[in-house]
Structures are given as C-alpha cells and as structure tokens.
RORO-43896 format. One line per field, with one value per atom (N, C-alpha, C): residue number from 1; residue in three letters; atom name; x, y, z. Coordinates in steps of 0.001 Angstrom, whole numbers, plus 524288, in hexadecimal, padded with zeros to 5 digits. Each point is the difference from the previous one (the first is absolute). Example, Ala and Ser with C-alpha at 12.3 -4.5 7.8 and 13.67 -1.06 7.14 Angstrom:
REM RORO-43896
pos: [1, 1, 1, 2, 2, 2]
code: [ALA, ALA, ALA, SER, SER, SER]
site: [N, CA, C, N, CA, C]
X: [83386, 7FC86, 80384, 7FEA2, 80334, 7FCFE]
Y: [7E9C6, 804A6, 804B0, 8041A, 804A6, 80442]
Z: [81E78, 80000, 80000, 7FD30, 8003C, 802DA]
//
This chain:
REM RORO-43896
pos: [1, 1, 1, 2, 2, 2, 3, 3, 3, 4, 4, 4, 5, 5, 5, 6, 6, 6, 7, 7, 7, 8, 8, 8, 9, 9, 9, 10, 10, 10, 11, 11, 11, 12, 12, 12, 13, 13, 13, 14, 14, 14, 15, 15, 15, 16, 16, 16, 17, 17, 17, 18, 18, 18, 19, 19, 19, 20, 20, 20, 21, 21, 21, 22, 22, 22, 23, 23, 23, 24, 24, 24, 25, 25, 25, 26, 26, 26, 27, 27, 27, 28, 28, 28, 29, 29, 29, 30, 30, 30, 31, 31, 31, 32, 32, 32, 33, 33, 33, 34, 34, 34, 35, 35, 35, 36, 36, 36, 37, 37, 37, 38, 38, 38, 39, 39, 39, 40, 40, 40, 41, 41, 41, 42, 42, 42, 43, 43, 43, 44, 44, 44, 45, 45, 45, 46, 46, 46, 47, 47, 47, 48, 48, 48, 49, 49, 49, 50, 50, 50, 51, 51, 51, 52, 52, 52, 53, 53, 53, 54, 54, 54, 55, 55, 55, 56, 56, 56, 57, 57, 57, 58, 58, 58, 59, 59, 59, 60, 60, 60, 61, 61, 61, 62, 62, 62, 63, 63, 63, 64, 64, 64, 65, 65, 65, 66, 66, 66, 67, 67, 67, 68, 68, 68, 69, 69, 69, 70, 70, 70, 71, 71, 71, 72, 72, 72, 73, 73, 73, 74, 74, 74, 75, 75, 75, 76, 76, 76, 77, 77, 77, 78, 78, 78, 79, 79, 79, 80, 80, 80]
code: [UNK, UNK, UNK, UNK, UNK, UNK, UNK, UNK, UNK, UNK, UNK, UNK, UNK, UNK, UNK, UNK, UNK, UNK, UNK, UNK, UNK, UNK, UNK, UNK, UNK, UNK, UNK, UNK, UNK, UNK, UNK, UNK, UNK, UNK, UNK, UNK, UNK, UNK, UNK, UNK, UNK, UNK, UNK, UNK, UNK, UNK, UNK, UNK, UNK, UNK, UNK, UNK, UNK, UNK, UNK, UNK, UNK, UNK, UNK, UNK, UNK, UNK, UNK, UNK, UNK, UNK, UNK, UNK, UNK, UNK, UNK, UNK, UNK, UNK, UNK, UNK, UNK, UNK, UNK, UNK, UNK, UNK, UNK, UNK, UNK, UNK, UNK, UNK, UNK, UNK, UNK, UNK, UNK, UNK, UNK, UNK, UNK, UNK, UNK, UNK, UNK, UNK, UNK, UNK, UNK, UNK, UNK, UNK, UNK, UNK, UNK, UNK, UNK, UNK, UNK, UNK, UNK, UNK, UNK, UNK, UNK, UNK, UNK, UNK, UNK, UNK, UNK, UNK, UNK, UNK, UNK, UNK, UNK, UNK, UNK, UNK, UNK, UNK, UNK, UNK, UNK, UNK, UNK, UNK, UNK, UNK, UNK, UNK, UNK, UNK, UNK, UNK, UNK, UNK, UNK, UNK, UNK, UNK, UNK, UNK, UNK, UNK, UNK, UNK, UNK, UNK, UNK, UNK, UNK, UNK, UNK, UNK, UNK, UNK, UNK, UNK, UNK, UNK, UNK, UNK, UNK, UNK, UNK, UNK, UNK, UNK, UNK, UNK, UNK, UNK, UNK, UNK, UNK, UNK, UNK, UNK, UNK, UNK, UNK, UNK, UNK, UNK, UNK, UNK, UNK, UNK, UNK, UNK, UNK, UNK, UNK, UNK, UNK, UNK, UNK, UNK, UNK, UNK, UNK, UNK, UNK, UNK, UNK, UNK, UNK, UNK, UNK, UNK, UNK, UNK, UNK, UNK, UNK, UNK, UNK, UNK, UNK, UNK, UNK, UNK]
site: [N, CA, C, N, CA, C, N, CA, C, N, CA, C, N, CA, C, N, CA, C, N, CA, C, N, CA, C, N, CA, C, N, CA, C, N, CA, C, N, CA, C, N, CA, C, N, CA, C, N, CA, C, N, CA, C, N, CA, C, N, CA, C, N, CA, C, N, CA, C, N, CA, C, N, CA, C, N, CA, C, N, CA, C, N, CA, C, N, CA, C, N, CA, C, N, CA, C, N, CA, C, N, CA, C, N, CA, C, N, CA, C, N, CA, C, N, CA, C, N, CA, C, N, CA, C, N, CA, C, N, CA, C, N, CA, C, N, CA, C, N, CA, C, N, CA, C, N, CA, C, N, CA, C, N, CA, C, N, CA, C, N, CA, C, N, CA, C, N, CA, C, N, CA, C, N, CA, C, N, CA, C, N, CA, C, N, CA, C, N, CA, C, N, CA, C, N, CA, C, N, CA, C, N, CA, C, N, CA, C, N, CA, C, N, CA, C, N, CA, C, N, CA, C, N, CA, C, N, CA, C, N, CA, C, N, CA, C, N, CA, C, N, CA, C, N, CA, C, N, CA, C, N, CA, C, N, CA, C, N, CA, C, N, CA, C, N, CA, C, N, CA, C, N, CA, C, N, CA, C]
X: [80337, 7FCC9, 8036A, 80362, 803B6, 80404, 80006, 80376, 7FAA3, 7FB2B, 7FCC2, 800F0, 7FEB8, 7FEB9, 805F3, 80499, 80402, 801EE, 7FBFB, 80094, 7FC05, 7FBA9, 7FDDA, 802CB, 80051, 8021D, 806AE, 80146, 80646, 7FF09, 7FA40, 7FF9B, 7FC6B, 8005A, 7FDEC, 8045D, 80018, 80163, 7FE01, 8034C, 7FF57, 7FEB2, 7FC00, 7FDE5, 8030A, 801A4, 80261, 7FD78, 7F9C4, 7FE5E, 7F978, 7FD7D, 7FAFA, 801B9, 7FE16, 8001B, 804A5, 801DD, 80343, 803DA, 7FD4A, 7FFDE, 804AC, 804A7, 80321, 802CB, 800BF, 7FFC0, 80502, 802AB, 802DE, 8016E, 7FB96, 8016A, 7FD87, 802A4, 7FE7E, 7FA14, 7FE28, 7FBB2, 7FF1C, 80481, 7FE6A, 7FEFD, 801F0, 800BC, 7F9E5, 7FDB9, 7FC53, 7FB80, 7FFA5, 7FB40, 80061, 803F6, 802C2, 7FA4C, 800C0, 7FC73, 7FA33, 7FC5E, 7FBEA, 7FCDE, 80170, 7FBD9, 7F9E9, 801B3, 7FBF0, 8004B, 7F95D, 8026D, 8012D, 805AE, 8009D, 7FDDE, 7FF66, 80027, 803E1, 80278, 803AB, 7FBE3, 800F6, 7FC63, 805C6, 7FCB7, 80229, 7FD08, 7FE3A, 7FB5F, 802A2, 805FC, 8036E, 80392, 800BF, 80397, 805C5, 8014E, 804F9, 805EB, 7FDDF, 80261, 804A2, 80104, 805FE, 802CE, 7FE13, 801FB, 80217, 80341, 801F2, 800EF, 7FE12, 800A5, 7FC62, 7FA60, 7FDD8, 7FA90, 7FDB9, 7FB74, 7FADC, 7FCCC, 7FB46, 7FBB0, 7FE64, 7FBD4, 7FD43, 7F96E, 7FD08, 7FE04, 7FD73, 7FB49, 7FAB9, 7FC6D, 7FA7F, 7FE19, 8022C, 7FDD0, 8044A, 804B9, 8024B, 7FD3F, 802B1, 7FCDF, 80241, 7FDA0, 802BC, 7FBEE, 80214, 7FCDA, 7FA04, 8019C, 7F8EF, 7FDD9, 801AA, 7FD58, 80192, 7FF5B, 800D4, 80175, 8056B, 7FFC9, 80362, 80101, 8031A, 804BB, 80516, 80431, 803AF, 80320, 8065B, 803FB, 80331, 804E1, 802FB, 805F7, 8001D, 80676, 8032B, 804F2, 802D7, 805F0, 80321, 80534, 80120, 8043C, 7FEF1, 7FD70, 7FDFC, 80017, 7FF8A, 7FEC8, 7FC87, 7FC65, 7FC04, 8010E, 7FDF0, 8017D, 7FCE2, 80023, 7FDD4, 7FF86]
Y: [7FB5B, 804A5, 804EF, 7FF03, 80617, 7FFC0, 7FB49, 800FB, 80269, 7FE91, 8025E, 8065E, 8024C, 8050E, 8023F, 7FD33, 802AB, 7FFB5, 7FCDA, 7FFE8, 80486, 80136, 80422, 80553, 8013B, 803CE, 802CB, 7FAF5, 7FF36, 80358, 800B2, 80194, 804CB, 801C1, 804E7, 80582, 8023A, 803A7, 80726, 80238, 805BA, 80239, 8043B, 8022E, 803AD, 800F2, 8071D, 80227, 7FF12, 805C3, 7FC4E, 8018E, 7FF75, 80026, 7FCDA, 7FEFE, 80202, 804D5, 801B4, 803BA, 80338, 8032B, 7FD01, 801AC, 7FE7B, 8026E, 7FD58, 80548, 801AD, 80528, 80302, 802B8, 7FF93, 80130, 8055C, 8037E, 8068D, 80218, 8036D, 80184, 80264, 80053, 7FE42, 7FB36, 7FDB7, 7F898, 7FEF1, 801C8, 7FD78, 8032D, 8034A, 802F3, 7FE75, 7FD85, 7FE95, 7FC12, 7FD0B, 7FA1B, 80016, 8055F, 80243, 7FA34, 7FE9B, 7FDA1, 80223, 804C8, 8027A, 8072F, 801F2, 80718, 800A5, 801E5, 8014C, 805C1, 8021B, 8038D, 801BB, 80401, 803C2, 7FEBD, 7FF75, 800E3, 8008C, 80524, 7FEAD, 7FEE7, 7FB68, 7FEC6, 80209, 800B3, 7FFE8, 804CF, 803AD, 80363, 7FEC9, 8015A, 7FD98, 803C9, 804B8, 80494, 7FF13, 7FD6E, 7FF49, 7FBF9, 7FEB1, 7F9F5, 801F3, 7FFF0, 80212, 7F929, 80160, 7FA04, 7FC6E, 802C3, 7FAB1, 802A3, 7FCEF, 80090, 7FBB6, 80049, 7FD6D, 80118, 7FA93, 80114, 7FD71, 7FFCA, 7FD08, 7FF02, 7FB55, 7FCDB, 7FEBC, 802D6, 7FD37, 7FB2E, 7FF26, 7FA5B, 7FD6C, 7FDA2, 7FC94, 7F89F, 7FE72, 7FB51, 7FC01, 7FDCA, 7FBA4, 7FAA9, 7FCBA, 7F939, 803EB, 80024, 801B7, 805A7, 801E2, 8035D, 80638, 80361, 8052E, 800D3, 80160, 801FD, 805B8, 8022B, 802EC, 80086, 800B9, 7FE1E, 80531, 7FF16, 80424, 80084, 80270, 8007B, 80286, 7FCFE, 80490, 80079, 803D2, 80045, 804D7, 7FC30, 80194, 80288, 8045F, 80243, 7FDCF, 800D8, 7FE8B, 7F9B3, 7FDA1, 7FB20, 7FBD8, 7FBBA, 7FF3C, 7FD5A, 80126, 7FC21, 7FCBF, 7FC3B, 7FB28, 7FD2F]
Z: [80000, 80000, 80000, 8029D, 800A6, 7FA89, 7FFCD, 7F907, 7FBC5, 80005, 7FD7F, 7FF5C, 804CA, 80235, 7FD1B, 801AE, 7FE75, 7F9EB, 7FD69, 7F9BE, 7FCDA, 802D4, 7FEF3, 7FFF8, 80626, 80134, 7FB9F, 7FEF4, 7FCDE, 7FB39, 7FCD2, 7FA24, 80072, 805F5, 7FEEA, 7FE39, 7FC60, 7FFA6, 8017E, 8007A, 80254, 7FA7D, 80005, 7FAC6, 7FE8E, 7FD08, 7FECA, 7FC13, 7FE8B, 7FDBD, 7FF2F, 7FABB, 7FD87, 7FB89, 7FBF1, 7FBEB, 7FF0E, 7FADE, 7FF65, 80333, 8041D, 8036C, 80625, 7FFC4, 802F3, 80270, 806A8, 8028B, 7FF16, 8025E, 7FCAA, 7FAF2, 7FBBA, 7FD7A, 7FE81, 7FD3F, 8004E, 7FEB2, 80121, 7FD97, 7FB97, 7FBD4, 7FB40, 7FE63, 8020B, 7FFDF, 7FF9A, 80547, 80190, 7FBDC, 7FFF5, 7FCCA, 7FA63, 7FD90, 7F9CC, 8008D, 80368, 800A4, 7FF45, 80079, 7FFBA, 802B2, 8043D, 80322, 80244, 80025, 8011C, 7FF77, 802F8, 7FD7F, 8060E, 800A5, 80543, 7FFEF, 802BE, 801F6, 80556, 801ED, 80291, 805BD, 80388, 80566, 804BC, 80313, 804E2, 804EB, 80004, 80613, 8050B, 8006E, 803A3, 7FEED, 8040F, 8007F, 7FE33, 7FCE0, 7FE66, 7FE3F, 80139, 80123, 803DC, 80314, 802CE, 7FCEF, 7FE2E, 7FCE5, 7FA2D, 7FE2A, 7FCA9, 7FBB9, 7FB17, 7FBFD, 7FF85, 8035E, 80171, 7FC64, 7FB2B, 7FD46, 800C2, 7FF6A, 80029, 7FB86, 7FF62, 7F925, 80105, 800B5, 80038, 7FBF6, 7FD90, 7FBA4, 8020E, 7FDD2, 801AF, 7FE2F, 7FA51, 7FE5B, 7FDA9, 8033D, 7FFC9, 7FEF7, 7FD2D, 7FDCF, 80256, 804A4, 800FD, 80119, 7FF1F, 800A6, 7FE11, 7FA92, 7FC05, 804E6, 804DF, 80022, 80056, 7FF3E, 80242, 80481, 8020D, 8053F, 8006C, 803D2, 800F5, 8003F, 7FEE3, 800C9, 80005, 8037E, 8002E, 7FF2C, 7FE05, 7FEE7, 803A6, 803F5, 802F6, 7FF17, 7FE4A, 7FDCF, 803D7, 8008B, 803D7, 7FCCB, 801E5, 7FA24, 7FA74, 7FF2C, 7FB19, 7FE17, 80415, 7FC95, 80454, 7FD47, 8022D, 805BA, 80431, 803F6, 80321, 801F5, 800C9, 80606]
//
C-alpha cells in the first residue's frame, strides 16, 4: 500500500504556467498569446510597490466555461 501511495505521489509534477502562458515570461510574451482581453486593474494599492502590474479578464475560457481570470506581473514578467 505505501509503495502504491508512493508511485502516485512519484509522477506528480509542479505546474509552471497554462496552456501557452508560463510563468515568468514578459508581458509582451504573455499578451502575444491573446488568451484573453485583459484589461489594466488596480483592486490593490500598489503605489509603494514599484514593478508590480495587474490585468484582469472577465471571460476567460476555461473547462468550456467563462470565468474570471488574472494576470499578476512582478518587474515585468508574469509571476506565479
């Protein structure tokens, strides 16, 4: 049983992005990909923080449905 559990656990891998969209890569990178229409948002004061951007999507397409989704980029490139 514990060799089971530990043959599962063995082929999980760590994600680094969505489809084409990987993390680190610039925000030209990421907008080239036209996953969606971002739009510029700041929900969060971000005025002490110097490098740090945010883009929200209202109808991101995922598993067939519409959702919301964010972009949130650290010196210019996406972070995760």
């Amino acid at each position: 049983m514990i060799f089971a559990l530990g043959m599962i656990s063995f082929n999980a891998m760590a994600v680094d992005g969505y489809k084409d969209a990987k993390f680190g890569m610039t925000e030209k990178e990421f907008f080239a990909k036209k996953l969606c229409h971002f739009e510029e948002g700041k929900p969060v004061d971000f005025s002490q923080s110097k490098g740090i951007s945010l883009y929200s999507c209202p109808d991101f397409s995922f598993a067939n449905t519409k959702r919301r989704a964010v972009a949130f980029f650290l010196m210019e490139s996406l972070a995760g």
